[in-house]
N, C-alpha and C positions, 0 to 999 in steps of 0.2 A: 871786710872782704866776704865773709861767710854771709853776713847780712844780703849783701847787694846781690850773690848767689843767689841765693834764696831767693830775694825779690824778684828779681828777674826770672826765675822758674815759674814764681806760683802767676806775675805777668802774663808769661807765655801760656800758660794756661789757662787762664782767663780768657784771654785772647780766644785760644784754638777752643773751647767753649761754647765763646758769645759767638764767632765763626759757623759752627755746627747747631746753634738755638738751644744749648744745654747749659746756658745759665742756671745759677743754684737756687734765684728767685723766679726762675721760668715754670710755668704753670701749660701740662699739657693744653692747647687751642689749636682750633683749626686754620686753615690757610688763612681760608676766609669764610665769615658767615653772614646770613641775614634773619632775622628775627623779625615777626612785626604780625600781625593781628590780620587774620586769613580774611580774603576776598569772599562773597556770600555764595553758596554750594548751589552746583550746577547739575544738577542730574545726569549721571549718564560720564562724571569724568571720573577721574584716576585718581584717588584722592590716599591712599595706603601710603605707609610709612615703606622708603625702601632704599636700600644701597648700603654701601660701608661693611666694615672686612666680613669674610667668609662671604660676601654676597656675590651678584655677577659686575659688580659697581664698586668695587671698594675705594675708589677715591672720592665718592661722593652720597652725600647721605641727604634725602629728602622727605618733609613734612607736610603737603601740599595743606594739610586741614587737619590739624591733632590739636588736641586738650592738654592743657599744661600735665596734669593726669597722667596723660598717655607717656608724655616725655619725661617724666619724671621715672615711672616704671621703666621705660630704656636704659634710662642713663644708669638708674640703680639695680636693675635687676629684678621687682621685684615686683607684686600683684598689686593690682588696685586697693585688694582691703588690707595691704601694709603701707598706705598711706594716711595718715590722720591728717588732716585739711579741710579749708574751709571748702563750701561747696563749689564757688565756682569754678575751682580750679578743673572740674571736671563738662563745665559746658560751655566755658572762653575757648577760643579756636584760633589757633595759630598757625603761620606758615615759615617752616623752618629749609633753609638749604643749606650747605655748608660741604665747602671742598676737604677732602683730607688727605693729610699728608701721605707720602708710599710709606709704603709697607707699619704704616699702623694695626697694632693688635686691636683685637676685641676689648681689651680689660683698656687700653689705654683711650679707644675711641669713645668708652664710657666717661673717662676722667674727663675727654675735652666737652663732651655733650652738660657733664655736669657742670664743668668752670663756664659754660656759657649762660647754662639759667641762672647763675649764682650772678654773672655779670651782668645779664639782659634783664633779669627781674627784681637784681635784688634780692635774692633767694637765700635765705638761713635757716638752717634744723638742724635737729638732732636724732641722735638713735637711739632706739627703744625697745622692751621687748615684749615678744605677747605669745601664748601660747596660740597654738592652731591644732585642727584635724587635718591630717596631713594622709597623702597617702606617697608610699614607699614603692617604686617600682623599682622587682628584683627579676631575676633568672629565676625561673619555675621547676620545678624536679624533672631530668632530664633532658636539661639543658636549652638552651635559645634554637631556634628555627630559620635565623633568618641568612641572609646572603652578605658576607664582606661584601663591600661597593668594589670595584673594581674600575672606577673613575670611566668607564666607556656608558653610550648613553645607555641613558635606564631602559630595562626591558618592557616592552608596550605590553601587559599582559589583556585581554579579551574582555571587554565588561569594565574595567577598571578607566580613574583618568588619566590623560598620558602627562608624566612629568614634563615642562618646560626645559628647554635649556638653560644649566644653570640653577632650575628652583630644585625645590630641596623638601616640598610636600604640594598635592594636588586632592582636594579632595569634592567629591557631590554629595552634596547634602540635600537635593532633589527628589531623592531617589529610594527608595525602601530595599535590601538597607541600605546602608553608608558604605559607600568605598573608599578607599583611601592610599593612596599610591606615596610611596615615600624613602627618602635619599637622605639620611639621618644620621647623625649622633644620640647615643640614646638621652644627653641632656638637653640636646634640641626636642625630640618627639616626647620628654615628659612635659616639654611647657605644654603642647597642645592636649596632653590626659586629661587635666583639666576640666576644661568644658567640654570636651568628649564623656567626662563621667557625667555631668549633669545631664548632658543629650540622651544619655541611654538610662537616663533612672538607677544609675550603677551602684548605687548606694541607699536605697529605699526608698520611701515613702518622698516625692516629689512634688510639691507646690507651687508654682508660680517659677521663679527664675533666681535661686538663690544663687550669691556665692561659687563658684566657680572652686573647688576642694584642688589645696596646693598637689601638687605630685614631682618627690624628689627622686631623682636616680639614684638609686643602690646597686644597679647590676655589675658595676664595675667591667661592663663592657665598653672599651676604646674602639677608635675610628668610626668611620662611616658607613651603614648596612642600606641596601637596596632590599625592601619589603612593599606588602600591599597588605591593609587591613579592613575587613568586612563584619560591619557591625548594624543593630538594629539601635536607631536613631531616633526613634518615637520615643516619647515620654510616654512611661507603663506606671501606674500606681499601683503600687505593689506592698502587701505587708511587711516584707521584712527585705534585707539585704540579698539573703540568701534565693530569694525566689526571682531574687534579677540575676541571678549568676547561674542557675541550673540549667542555662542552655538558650533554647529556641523561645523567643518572645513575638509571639503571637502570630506567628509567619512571617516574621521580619527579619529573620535571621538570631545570631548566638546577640544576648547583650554583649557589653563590653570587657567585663571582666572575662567571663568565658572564652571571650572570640581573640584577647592578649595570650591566654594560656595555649588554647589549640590551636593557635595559627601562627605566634611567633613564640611561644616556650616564653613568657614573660606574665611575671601576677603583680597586684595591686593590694598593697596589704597595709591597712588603716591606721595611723600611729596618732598619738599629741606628740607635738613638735613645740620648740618655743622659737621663734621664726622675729628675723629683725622688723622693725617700722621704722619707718621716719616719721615726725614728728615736725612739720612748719610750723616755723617761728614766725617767719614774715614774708611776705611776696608779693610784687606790682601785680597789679592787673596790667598794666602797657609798659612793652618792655621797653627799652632804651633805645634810643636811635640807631641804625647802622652805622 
């Protein structure tokens, strides 16, 4: 009797489970998706990676023209030079669309992004680890500058680009200096530090197009801030670090380290980090059929 109890519980359970798509061999996936080797590029279209949660699209996430590369960085989180892989994976081009389901998280829309290249290509690795120069953005002595968001549209400031509805950074890089309008998490605005430090020689002596220097949030500031940042965007060669950070670069405005501190109370402070990779074991060039 206790048996047939039992059975019939852990039954119903199953049941109301496989009902809801939370089977215990269910692997987060999307509705639906398609994968398959991108049409030849047309000058002049829309070709950015865009949608899916915190976006203005979160049921639907688009690839018009990305490098396995690119998607792999999404689905993990993580830079280009934490990828060890063969080269093509950076100049095959693919077209990715795929509906998702309501109210998916960020952390979860990663897991279906990565159960599809693992299905569509074929895709096994592991993880690894490797030191990096890292740089640490924190809160500056006397505190942050910037304004809680207050979810009403972003304020148009004069000179500056106007945020979109919905986006969540606008920036001219046209222009001497650089402006940059932004509606932010500060671990969203450390991805784009980054290549903002190599644009402004932020870090010395500058040659050619290196590496993009990781930048993690330390400020343990939560929610989402409405800021504008003005910085000088020219590549300076300069002796040392510190002579990009003293200010005004050549009439183009504060570098970037300088223009983080006096204008939103935030610095940039250089560490070794040992930072994860992935490591491809094996992967199609042509993914699997839809």
């Amino acid at each position: 009797m206790i048996r047939t109890t039992m059975g019939a519980v852990l039954a119903a359970l199953i049941c109301w489970g496989s009902a809801n798509g939370q089977t215990a061999d269910r692997q987060p996936a999307f509705e639906v998706a398609s994968v398959r080797p991108a049409p030849p590029y047309v000058p002049g279209q829309p070709y950015q990676m865009r949608g899916g949660p915190g976006t203005d699209d979160p049921g639907q996430f688009t690839a018009p023209r990305a490098s396995l590369m690119s998607l792999l960085a999404t689905a993990y989180g993580v830079a280009f030079d934490q990828i060890s892989a063969p080269d093509w994976l950076g100049t095959e081009i693919y077209s990715v669309a795929a509906k998702i389901p309501p109210n998916t998280t960020k952390d979860r829309f990663n897991l279906m992004l990565q159960n599809l290249l693992a299905e569509r290509f074929h895709l096994t690795l592991h993880h690894g680890m490797k030191d990096f120069t890292v740089y640490e953005l924190v809160v500056a002595e006397g505190g942050p500058k910037m304004t809680a968001s207050d979810n009403q549209p972003a304020p148009d400031r004069k000179g500056f680009p106007v945020l979109p509805p919905g986006g969540r950074m606008a920036i001219n890089f046209n222009i001497q200096p650089v402006r940059a309008t932004c509606r932010e998490t500060m671990a969203q605005f450390a991805e784009h530090l980054g290549g903002w430090v190599n644009m402004s020689n932020g870090d010395g002596i500058v040659r050619g197009s290196p590496p993009a220097p990781h930048v993690i949030d330390k400020t343990g500031l939560t929610g989402e801030f409405d800021f504008t940042l003005e910085f000088a965007g020219s590549v300076f060669i300069a002796d040392s670090p510190e002579a990009n950070t003293a200010g005004d670069q050549g009439g183009h405005g504060l570098s970037l380290f300088a223009a983080l501190e006096k204008q939103l109370g935030l610095k940039l402070e250089k560490k070794k980090a040992g930072l994860d990779v992935l490591v491809i074991d094996h992967v199609d060039k042509v993914p699997t059929e839809n």
